[in-house]
PyMOL commands that place a pseudoatom at each C-alpha (Angstrom):
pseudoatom trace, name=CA, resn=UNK, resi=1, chain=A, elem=C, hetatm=0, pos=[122.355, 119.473, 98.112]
pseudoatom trace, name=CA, resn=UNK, resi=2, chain=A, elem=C, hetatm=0, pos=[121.123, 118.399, 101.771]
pseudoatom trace, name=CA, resn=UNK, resi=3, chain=A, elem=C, hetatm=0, pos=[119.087, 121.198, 103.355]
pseudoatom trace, name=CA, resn=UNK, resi=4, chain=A, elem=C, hetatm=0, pos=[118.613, 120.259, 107.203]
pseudoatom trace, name=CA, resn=UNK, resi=5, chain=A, elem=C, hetatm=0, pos=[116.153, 122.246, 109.251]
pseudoatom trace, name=CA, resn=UNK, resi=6, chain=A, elem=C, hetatm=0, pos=[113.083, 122.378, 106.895]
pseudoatom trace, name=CA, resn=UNK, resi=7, chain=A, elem=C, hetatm=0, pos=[109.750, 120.254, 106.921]
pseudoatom trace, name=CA, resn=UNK, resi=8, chain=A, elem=C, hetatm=0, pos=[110.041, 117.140, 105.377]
pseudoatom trace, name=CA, resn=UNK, resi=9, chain=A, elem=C, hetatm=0, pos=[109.133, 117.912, 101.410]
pseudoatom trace, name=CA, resn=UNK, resi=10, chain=A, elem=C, hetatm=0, pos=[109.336, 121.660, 101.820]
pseudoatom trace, name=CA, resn=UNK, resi=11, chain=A, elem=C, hetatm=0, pos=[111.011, 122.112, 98.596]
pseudoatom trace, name=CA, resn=UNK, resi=12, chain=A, elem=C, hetatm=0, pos=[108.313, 120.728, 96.947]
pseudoatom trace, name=CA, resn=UNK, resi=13, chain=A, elem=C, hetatm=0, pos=[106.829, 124.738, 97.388]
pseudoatom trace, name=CA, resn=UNK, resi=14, chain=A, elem=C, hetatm=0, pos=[110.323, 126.729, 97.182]
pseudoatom trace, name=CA, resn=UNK, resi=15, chain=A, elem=C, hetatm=0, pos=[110.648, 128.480, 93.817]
pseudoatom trace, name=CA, resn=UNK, resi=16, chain=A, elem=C, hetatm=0, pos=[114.028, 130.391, 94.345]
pseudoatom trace, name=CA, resn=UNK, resi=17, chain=A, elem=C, hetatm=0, pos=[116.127, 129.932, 96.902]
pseudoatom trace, name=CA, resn=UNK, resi=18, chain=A, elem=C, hetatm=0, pos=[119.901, 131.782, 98.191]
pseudoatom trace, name=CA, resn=UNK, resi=19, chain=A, elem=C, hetatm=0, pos=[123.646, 130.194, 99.136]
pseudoatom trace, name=CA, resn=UNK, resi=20, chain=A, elem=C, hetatm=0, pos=[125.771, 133.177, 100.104]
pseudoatom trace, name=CA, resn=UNK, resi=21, chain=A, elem=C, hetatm=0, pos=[125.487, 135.200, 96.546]
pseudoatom trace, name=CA, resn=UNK, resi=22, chain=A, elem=C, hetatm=0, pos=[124.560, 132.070, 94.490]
pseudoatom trace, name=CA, resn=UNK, resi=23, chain=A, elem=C, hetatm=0, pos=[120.128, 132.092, 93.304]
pseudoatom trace, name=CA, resn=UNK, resi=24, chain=A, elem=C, hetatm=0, pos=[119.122, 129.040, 92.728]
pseudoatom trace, name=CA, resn=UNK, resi=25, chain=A, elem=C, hetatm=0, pos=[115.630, 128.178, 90.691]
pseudoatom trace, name=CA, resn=UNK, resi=26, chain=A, elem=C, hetatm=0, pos=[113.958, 124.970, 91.535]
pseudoatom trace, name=CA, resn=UNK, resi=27, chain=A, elem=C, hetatm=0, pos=[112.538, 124.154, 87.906]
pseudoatom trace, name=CA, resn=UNK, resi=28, chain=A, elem=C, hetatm=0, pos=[110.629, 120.813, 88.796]
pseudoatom trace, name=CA, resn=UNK, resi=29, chain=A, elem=C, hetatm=0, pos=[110.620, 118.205, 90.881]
pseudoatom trace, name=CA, resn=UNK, resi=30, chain=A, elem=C, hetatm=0, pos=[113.027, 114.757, 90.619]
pseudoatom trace, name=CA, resn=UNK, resi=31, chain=A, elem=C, hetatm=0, pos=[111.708, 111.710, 89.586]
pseudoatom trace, name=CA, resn=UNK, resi=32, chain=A, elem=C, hetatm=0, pos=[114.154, 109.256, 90.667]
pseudoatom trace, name=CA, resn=UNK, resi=33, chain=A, elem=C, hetatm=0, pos=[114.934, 105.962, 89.108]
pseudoatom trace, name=CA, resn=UNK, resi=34, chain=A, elem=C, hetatm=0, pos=[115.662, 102.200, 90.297]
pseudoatom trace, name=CA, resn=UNK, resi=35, chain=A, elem=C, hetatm=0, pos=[119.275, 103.232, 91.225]
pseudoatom trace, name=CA, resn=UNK, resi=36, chain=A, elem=C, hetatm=0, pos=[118.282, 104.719, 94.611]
pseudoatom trace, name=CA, resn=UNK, resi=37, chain=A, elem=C, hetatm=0, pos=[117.762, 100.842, 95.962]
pseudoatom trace, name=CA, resn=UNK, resi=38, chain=A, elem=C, hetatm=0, pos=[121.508, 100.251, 94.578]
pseudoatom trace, name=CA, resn=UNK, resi=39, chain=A, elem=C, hetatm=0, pos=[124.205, 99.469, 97.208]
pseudoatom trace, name=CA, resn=UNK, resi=40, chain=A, elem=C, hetatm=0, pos=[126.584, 101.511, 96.007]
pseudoatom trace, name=CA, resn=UNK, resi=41, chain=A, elem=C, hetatm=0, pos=[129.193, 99.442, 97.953]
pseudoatom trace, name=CA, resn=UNK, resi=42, chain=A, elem=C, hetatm=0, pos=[128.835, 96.266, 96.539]
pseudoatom trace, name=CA, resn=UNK, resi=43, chain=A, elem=C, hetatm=0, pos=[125.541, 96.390, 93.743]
pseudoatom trace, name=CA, resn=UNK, resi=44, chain=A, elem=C, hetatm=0, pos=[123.310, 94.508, 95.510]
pseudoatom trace, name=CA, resn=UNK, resi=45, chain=A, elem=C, hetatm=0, pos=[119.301, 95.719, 95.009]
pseudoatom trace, name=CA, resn=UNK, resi=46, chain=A, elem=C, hetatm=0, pos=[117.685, 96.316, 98.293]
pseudoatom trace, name=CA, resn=UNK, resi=47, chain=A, elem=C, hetatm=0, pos=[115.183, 92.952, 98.482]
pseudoatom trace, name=CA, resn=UNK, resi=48, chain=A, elem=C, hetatm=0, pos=[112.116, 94.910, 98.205]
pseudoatom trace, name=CA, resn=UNK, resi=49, chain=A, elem=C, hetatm=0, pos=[113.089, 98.527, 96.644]
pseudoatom trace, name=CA, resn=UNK, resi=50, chain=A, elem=C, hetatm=0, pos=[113.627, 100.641, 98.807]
pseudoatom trace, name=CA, resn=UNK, resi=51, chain=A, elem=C, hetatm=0, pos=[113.265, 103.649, 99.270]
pseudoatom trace, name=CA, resn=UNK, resi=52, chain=A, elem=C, hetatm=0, pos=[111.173, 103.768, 95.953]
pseudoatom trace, name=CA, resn=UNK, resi=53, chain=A, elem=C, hetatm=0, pos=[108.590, 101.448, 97.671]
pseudoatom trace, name=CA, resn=UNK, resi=54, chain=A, elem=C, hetatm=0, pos=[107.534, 103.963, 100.397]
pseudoatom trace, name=CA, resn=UNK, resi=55, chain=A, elem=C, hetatm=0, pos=[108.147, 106.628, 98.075]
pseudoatom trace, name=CA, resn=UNK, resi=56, chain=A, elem=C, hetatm=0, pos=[105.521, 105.077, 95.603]
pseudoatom trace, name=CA, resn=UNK, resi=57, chain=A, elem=C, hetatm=0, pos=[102.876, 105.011, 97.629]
pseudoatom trace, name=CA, resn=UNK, resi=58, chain=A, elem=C, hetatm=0, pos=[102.740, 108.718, 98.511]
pseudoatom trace, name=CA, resn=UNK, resi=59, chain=A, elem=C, hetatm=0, pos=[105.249, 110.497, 96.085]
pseudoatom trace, name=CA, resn=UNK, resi=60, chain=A, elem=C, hetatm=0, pos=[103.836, 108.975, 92.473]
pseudoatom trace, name=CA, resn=UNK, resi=61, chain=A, elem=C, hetatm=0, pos=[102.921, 111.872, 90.123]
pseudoatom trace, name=CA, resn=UNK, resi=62, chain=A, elem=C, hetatm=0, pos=[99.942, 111.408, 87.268]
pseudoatom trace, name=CA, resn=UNK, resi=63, chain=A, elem=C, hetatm=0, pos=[102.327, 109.884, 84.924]
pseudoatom trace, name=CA, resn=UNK, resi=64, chain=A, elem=C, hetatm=0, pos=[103.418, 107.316, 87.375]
pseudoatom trace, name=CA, resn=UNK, resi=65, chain=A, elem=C, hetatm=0, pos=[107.188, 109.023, 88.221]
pseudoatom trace, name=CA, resn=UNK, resi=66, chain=A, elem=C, hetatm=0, pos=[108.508, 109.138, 92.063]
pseudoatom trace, name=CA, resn=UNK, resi=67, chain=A, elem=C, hetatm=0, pos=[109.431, 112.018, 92.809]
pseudoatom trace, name=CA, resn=UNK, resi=68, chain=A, elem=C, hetatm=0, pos=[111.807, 113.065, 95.443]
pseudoatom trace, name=CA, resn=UNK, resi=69, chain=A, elem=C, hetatm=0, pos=[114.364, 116.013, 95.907]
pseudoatom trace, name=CA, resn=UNK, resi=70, chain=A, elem=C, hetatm=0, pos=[114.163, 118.682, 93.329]
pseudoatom trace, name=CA, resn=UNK, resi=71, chain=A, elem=C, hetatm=0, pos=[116.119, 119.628, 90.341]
pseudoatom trace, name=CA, resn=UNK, resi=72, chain=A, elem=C, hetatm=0, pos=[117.899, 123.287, 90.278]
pseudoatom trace, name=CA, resn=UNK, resi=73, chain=A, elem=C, hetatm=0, pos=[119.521, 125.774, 88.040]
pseudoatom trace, name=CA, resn=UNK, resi=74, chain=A, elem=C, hetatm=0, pos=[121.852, 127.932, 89.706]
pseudoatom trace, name=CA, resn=UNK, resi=75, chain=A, elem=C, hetatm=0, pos=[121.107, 131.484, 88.034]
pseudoatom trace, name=CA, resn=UNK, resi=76, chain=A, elem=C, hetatm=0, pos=[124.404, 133.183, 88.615]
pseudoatom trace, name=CA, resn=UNK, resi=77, chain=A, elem=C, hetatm=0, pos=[128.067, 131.393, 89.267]
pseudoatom trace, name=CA, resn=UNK, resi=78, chain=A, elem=C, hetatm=0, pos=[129.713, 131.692, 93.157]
pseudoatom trace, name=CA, resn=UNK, resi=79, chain=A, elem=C, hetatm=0, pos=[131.027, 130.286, 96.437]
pseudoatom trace, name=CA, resn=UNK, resi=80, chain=A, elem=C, hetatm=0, pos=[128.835, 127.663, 98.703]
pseudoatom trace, name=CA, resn=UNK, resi=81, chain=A, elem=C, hetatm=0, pos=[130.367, 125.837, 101.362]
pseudoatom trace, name=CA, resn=UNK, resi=82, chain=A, elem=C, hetatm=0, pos=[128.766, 122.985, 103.433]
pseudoatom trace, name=CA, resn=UNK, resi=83, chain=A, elem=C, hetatm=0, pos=[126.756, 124.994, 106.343]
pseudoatom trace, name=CA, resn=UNK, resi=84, chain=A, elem=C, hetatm=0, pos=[125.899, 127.994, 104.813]
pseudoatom trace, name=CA, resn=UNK, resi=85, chain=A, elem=C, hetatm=0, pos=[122.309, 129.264, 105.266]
pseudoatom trace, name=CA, resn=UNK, resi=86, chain=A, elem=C, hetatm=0, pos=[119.342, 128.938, 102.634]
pseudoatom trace, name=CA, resn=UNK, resi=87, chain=A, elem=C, hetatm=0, pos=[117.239, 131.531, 102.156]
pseudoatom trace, name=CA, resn=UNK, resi=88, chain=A, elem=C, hetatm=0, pos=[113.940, 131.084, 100.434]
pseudoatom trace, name=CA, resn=UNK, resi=89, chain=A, elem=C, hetatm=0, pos=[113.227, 134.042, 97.845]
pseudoatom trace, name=CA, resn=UNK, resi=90, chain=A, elem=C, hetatm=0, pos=[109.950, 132.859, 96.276]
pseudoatom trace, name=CA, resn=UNK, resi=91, chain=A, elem=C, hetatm=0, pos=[107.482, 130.152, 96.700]
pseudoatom trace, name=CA, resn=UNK, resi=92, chain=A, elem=C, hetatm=0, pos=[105.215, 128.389, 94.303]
pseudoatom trace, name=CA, resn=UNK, resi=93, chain=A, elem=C, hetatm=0, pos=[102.161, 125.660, 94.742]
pseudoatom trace, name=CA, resn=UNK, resi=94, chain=A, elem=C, hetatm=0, pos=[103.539, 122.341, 95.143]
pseudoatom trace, name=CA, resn=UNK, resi=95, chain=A, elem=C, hetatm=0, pos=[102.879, 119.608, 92.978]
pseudoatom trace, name=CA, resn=UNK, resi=96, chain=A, elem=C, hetatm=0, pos=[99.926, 117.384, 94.111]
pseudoatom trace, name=CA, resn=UNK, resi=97, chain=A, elem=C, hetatm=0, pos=[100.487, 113.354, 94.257]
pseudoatom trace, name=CA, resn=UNK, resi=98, chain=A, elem=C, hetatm=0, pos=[98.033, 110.777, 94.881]
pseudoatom trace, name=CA, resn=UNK, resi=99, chain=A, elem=C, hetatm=0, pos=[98.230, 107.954, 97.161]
pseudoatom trace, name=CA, resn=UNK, resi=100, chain=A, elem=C, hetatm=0, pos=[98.649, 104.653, 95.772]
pseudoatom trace, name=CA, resn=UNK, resi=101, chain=A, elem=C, hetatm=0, pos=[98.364, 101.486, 97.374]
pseudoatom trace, name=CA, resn=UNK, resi=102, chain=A, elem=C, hetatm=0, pos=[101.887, 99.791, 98.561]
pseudoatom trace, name=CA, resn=UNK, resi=103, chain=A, elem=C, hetatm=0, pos=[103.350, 97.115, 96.086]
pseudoatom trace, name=CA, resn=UNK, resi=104, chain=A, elem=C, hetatm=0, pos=[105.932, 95.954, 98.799]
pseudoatom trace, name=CA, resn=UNK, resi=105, chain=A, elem=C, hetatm=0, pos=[107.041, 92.753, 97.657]
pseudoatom trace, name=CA, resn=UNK, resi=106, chain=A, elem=C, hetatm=0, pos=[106.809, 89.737, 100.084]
pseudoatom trace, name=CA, resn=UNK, resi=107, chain=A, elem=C, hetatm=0, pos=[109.984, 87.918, 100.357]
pseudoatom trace, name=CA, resn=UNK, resi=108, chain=A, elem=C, hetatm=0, pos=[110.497, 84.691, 102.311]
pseudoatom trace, name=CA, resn=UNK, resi=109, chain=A, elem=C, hetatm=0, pos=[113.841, 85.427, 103.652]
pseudoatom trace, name=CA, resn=UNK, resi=110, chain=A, elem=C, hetatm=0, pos=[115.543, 88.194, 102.155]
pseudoatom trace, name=CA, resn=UNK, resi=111, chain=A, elem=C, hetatm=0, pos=[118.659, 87.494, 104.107]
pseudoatom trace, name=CA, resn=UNK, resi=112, chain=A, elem=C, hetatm=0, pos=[119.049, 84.371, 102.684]
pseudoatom trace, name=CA, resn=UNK, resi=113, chain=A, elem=C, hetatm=0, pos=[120.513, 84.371, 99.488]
pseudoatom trace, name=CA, resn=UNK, resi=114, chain=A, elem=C, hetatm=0, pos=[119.525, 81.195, 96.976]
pseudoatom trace, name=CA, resn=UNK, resi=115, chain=A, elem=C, hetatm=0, pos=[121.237, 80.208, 93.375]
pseudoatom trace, name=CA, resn=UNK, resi=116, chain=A, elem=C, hetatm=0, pos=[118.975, 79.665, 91.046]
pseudoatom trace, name=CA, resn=UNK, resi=117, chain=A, elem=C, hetatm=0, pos=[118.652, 79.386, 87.017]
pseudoatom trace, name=CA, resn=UNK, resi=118, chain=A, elem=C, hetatm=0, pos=[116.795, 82.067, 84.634]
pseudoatom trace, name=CA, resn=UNK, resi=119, chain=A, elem=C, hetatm=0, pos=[116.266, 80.591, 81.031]
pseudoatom trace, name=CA, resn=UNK, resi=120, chain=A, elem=C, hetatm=0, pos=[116.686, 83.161, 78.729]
pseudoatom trace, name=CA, resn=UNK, resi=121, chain=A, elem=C, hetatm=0, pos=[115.396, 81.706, 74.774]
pseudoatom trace, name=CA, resn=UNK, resi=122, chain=A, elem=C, hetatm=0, pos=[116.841, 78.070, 75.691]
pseudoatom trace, name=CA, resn=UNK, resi=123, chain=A, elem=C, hetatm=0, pos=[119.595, 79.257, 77.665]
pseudoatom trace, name=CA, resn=UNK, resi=124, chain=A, elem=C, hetatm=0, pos=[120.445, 78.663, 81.413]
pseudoatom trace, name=CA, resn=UNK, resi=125, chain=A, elem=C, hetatm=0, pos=[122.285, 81.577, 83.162]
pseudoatom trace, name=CA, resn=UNK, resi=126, chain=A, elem=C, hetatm=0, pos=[123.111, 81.081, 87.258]
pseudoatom trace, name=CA, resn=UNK, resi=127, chain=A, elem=C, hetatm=0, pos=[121.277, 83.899, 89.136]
pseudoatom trace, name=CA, resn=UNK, resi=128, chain=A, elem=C, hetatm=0, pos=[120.432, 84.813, 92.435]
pseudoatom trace, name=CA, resn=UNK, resi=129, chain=A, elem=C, hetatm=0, pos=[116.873, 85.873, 94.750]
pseudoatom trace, name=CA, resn=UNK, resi=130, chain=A, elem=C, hetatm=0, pos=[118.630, 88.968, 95.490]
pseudoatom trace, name=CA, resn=UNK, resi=131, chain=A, elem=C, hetatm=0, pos=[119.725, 91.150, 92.318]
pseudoatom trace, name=CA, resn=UNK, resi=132, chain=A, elem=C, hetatm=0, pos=[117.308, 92.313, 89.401]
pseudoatom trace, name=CA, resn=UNK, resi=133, chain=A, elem=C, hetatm=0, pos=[117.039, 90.166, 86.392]
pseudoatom trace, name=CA, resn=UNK, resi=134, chain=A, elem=C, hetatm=0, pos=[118.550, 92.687, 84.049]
pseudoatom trace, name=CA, resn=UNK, resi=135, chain=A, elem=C, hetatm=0, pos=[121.522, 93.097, 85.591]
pseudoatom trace, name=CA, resn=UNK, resi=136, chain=A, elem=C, hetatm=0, pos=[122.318, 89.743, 86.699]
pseudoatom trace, name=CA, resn=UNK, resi=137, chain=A, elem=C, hetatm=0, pos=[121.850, 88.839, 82.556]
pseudoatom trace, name=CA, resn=UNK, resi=138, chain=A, elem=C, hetatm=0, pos=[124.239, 91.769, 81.744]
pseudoatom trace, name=CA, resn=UNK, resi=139, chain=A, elem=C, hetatm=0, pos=[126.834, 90.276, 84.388]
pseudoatom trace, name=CA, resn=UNK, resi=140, chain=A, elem=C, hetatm=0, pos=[126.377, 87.224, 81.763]
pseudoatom trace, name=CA, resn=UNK, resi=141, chain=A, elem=C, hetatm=0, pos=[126.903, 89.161, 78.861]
pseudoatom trace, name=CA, resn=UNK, resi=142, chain=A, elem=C, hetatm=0, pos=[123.594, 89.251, 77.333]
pseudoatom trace, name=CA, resn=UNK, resi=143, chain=A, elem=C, hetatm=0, pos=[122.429, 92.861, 75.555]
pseudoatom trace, name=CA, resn=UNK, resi=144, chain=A, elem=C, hetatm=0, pos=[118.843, 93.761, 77.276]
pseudoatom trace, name=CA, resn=UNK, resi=145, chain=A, elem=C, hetatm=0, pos=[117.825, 96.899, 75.873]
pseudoatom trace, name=CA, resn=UNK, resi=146, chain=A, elem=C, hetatm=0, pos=[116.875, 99.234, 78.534]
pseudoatom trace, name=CA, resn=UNK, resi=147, chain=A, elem=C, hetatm=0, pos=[116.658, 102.920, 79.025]
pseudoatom trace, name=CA, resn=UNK, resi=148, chain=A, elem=C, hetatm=0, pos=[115.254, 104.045, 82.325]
pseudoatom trace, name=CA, resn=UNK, resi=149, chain=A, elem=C, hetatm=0, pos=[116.031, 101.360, 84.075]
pseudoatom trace, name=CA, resn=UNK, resi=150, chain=A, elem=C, hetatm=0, pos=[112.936, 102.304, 86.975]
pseudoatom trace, name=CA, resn=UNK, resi=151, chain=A, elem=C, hetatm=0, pos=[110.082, 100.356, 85.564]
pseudoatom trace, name=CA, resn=UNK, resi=152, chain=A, elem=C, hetatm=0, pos=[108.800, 103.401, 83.274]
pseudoatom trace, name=CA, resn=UNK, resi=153, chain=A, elem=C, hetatm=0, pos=[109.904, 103.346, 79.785]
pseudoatom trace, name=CA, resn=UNK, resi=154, chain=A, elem=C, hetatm=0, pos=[109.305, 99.411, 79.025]
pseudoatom trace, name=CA, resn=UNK, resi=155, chain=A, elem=C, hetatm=0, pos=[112.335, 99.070, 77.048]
pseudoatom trace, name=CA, resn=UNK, resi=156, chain=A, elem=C, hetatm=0, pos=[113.680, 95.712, 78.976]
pseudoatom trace, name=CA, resn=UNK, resi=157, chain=A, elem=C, hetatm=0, pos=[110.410, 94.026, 78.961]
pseudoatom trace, name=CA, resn=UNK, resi=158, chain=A, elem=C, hetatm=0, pos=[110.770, 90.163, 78.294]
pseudoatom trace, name=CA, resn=UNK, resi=159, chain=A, elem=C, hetatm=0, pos=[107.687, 87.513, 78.458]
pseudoatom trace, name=CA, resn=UNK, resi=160, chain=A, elem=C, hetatm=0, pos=[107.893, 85.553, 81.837]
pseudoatom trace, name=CA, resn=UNK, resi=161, chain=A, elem=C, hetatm=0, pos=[107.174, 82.064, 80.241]
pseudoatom trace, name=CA, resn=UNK, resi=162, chain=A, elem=C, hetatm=0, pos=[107.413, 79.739, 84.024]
pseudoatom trace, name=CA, resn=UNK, resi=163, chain=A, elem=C, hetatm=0, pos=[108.444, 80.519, 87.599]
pseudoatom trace, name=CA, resn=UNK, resi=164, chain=A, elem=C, hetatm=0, pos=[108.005, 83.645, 89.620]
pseudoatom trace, name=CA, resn=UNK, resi=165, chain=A, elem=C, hetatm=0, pos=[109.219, 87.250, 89.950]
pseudoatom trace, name=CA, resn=UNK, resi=166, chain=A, elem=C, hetatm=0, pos=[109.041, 89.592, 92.956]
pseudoatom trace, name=CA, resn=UNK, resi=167, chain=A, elem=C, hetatm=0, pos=[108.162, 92.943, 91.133]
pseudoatom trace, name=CA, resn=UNK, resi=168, chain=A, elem=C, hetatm=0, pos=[109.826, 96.477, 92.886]
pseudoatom trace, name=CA, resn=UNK, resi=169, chain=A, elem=C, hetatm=0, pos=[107.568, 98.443, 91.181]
pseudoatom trace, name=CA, resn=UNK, resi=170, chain=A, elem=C, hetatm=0, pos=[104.265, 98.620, 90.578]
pseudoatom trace, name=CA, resn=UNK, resi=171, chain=A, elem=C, hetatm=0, pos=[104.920, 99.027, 86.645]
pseudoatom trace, name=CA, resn=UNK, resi=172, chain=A, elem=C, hetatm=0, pos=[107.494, 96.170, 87.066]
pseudoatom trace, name=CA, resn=UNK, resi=173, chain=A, elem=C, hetatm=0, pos=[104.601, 93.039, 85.778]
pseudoatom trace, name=CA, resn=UNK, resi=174, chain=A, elem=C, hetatm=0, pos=[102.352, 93.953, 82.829]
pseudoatom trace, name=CA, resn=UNK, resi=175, chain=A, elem=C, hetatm=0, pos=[99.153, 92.122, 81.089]
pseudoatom trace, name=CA, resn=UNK, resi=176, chain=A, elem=C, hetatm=0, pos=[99.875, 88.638, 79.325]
pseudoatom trace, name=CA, resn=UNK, resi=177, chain=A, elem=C, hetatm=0, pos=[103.236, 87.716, 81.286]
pseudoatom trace, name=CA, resn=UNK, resi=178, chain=A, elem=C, hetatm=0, pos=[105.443, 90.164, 80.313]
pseudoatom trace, name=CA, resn=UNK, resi=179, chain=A, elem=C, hetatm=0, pos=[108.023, 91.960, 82.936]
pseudoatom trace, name=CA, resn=UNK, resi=180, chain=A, elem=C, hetatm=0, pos=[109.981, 94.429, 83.167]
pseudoatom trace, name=CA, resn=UNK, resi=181, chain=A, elem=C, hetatm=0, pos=[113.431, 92.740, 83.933]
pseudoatom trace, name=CA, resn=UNK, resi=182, chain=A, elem=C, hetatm=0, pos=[114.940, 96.042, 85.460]
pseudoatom trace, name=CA, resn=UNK, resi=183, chain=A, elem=C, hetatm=0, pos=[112.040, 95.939, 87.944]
pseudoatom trace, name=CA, resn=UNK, resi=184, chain=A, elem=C, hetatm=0, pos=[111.759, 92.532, 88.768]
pseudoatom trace, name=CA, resn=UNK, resi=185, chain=A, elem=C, hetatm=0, pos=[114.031, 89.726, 91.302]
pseudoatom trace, name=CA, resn=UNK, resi=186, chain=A, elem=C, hetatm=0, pos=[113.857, 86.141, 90.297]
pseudoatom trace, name=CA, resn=UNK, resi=187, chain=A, elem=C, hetatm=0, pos=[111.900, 84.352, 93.462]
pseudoatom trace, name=CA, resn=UNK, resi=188, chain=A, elem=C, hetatm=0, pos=[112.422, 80.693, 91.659]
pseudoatom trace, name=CA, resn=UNK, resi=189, chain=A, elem=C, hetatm=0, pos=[114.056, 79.561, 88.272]
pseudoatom trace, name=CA, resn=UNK, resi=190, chain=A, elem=C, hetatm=0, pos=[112.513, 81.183, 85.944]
pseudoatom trace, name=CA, resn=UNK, resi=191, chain=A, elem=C, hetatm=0, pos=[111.715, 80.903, 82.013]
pseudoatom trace, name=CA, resn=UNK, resi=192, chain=A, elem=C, hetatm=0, pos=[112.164, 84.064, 79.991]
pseudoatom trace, name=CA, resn=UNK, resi=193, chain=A, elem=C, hetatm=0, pos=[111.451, 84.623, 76.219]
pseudoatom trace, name=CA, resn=UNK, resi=194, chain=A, elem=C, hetatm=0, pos=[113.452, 87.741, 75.117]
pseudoatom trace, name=CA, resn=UNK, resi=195, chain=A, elem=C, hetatm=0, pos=[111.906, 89.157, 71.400]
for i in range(1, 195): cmd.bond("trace and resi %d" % i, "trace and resi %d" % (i + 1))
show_as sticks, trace
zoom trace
């Protein structure tokens, strides 16, 4: 649901809240994944990940999540109808984020779109500077194991062996080389050693 007329974030210290006869608890709030920066008209990534970019530097909780929105349980069933008035029942003390410093990735031209080659174990798959590594190996065929797909669980990590990533995340490049490929854009041809 789209509330209009509150301070930005003011959900973040609504408990229960009204449509018409219909109570609705907010239980916590939503951590939202990669799939925000998705153009859900054609699949393209947003060049440098947003809105989870902004989001991250003033929205990330202790254990690293964005949050944004919050997730409900409607407590009885009813009738709501786009326009009807909110009423706030009960309030609660909002969650507290800290502030971390922007990862917004530098791209040279993110209009420009450029082929380029990602070796995966010995094998060369055509790729782009635009989409995320994981998906542009699944358009290939290739099995990635994955789970979150946001930079938080670490399932998709692969060791960056040459060549450069732009990371949309600030999870997205760990210690020795490794990346998360769900996080990450190729930025040249790069090598990749999948375990």
């Amino acid at each position: 649901m789209i509330i209009t007329g509150a301070e930005a974030f003011a959900e973040d210290s609504w408990h229960t809240k009204q449509i018409c006869e219909v109570v609705f608890e907010l239980v916590k709030p939503c951590s939202r994944c990669i799939l925000t920066t998705v153009n859900i008209d054609d699949g393209s990534q947003h060049p440098t990940g947003e809105p989870l970019t902004t989001l991250q530097s003033f929205r990330t909780d202790e254990h690293g999540e964005i949050d944004f929105g919050q997730n409900a349980i409607a407590k009885n069933s009813g009738l709501i109808r786009v326009g009807d008035a909110v009423k706030i029942l009960t309030k609660k003390q909002p969650k507290q984020y800290k502030t971390v410093k922007s990862t917004k990735p530098q791209i040279i031209n993110p209009e420009k779109e450029t082929t380029l080659l990602i070796d995966v174990n010995g094998t060369k798959y055509l790729a782009n500077n635009q989409i995320v590594i994981l998906a542009q190996l699944e358009k290939h065929g290739l099995k990635i194991p994955y789970s979150c797909r946001a930079g938080i669980c670490g399932c998709c990590k692969m060791k960056l062996i040459a060549g450069e990533v732009i990371p949309l995340t600030k999870t997205a490049i760990k210690e020795y080389g490794v990346i998360l490929s769900c996080s990450c854009i190729p930025k040249t041809n790069i090598k990749l050693l999948l375990s």
